[in-house]
C-alpha positions in Angstrom: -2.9 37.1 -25.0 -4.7 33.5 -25.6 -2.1 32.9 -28.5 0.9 33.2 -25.9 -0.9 31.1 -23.6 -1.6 27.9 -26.2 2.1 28.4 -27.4 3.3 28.1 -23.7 1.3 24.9 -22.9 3.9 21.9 -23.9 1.0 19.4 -25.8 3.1 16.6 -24.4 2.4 17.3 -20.9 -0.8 17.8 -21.6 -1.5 14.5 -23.7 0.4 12.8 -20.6 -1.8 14.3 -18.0 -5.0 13.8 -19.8 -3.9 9.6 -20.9 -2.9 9.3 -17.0 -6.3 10.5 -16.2 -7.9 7.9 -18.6 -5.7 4.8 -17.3 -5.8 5.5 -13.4 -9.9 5.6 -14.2 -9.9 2.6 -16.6 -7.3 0.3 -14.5 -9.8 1.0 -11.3 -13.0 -0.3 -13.2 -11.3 -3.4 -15.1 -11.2 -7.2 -13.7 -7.4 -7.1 -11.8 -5.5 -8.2 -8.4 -6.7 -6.5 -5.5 -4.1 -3.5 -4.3 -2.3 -4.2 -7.8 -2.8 -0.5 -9.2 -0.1 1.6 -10.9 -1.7 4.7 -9.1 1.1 5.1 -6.9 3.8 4.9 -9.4 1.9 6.8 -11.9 2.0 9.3 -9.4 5.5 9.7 -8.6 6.6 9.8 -12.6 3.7 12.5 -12.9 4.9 14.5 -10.6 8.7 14.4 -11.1 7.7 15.4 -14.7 4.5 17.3 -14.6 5.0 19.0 -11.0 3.4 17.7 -8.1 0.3 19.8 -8.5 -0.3 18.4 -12.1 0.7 14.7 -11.1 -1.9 14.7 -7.9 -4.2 16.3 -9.7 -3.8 14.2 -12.8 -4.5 11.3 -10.1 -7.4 12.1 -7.7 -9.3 13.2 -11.0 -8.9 9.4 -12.2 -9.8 7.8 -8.9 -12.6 10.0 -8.7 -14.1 9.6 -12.2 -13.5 5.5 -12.0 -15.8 6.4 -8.2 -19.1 7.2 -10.4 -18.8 4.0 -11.5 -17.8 2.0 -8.6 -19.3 1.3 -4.9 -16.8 3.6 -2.5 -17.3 4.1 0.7 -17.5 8.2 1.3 -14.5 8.0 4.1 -12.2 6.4 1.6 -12.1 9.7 0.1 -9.9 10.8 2.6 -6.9 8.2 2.0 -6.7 10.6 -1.4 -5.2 13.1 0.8 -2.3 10.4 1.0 -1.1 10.7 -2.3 -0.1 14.3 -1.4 2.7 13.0 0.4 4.2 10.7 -2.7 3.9 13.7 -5.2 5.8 16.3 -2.8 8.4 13.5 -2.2 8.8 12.9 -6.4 8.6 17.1 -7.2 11.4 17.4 -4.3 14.0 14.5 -5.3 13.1 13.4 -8.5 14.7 16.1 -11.2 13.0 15.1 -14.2 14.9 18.2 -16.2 18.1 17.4 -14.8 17.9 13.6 -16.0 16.9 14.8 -19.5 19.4 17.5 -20.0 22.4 15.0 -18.6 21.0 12.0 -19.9 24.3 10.1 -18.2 24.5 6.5 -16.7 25.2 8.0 -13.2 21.8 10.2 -13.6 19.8 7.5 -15.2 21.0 5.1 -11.7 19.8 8.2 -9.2 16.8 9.0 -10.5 15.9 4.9 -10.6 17.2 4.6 -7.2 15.4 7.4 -6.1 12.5 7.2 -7.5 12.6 3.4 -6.6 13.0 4.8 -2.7 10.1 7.1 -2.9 8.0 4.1 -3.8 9.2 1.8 -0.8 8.7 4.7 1.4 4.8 5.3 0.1 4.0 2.1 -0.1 4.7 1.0 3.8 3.4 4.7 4.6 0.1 3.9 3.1 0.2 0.6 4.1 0.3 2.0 8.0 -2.1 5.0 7.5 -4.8 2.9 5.1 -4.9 0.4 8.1 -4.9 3.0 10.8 -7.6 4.3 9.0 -9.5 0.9 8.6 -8.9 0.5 12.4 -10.2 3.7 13.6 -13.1 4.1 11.1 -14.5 0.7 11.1 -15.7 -1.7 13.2 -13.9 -5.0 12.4 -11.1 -5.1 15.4 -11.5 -3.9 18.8 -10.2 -0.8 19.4 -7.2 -1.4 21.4 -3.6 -2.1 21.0 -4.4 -5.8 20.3 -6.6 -5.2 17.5 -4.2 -2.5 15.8 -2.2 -5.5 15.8 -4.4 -7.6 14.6 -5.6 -5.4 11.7 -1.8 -5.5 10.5 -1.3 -8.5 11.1 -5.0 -9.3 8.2 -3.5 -6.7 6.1 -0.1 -8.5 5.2 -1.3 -10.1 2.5 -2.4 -7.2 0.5 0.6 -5.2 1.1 2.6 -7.9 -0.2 0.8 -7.8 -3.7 0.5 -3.4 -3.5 4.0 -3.7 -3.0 4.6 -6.4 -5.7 2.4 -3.8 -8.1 4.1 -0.9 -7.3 7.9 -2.0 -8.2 6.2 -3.7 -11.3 4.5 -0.6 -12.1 7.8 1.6 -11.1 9.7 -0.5 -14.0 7.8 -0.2 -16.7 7.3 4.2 -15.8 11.1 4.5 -15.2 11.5 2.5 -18.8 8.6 5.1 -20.1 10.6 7.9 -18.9 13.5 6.9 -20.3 11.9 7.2 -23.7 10.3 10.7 -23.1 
């Protein structure tokens, strides 16, 4: 029984999820940009290949070893519940199998643009519930519609460079895939 279970786990995916691991938690603890993280984009790929099980999982366990090492805040545990939503989106639309097994120009251009749209769409979705989140948890704005606003309105400039880091990140995973 063991022997058909090691020949049925693909060494590839598991070298992938296990180097993932390593770089989420390495990137995190290294001198770099604020918000300019290849979590999210590392996520989607993972998933689309992996599954989204394997590809959140793979994720969460980097943010969370690169934590022993860093200063978090115990509620920011609960923006990791976010990534769910990225990893669903890439197992759902992105067709990892289907891009390798047709490896055409016209599936090469809809899995970018997809997986290109799934990365948009997370990155305002964080951008709105990581501030919502900030506004409701801490105590930096008053809680009202002016300092929702206001909280926003401060957090512009880092979703400029989170979104920056995710389309640079998203190119150099969808020229990764493409040599899988």
């Amino acid at each position: 029984m063991l022997n058909n279970i090691l020949k049925s786990l693909d060494i590839k995916k598991i070298i992938l999820f296990l180097s993932s691991v390593a770089i989420i938690s390495y990137y995190r603890v290294i001198p770099h940009p604020a918000n300019f993280s290849p979590a999210l984009s590392m996520l989607i790929f993972l998933s689309s290949i992996l599954g989204n099980k394997a590809g959140y999982s793979a994720i969460v366990l980097g943010l969370l070893l690169s934590d022993l090492s860093l200063e978090t805040e115990e509620h920011q545990y609960f923006l990791y519940l976010f990534y769910a939503l990225p990893a669903l989106l890439s197992s759902r639309f992105l067709n990892f199998n289907l891009l390798m097994n047709n490896f055409s120009k016209i599936e090469i251009t809809k899995y970018a643009r997809s997986s290109t749209n799934i990365v948009l769409t997370s990155s305002l979705l964080f951008f709105v519930f990581s501030n919502l989140f900030v506004f409701l948890t801490g105590n930096l704005y008053t809680i009202n519609f002016g300092g929702l606003i206001l909280c926003y309105y401060m957090a512009l400039p880092f979703f400029k460079v989170s979104l920056i880091g995710d389309l640079v990140f998203t190119s150099i995973f969808l020229t990764a895939v493409m040599g899988y």
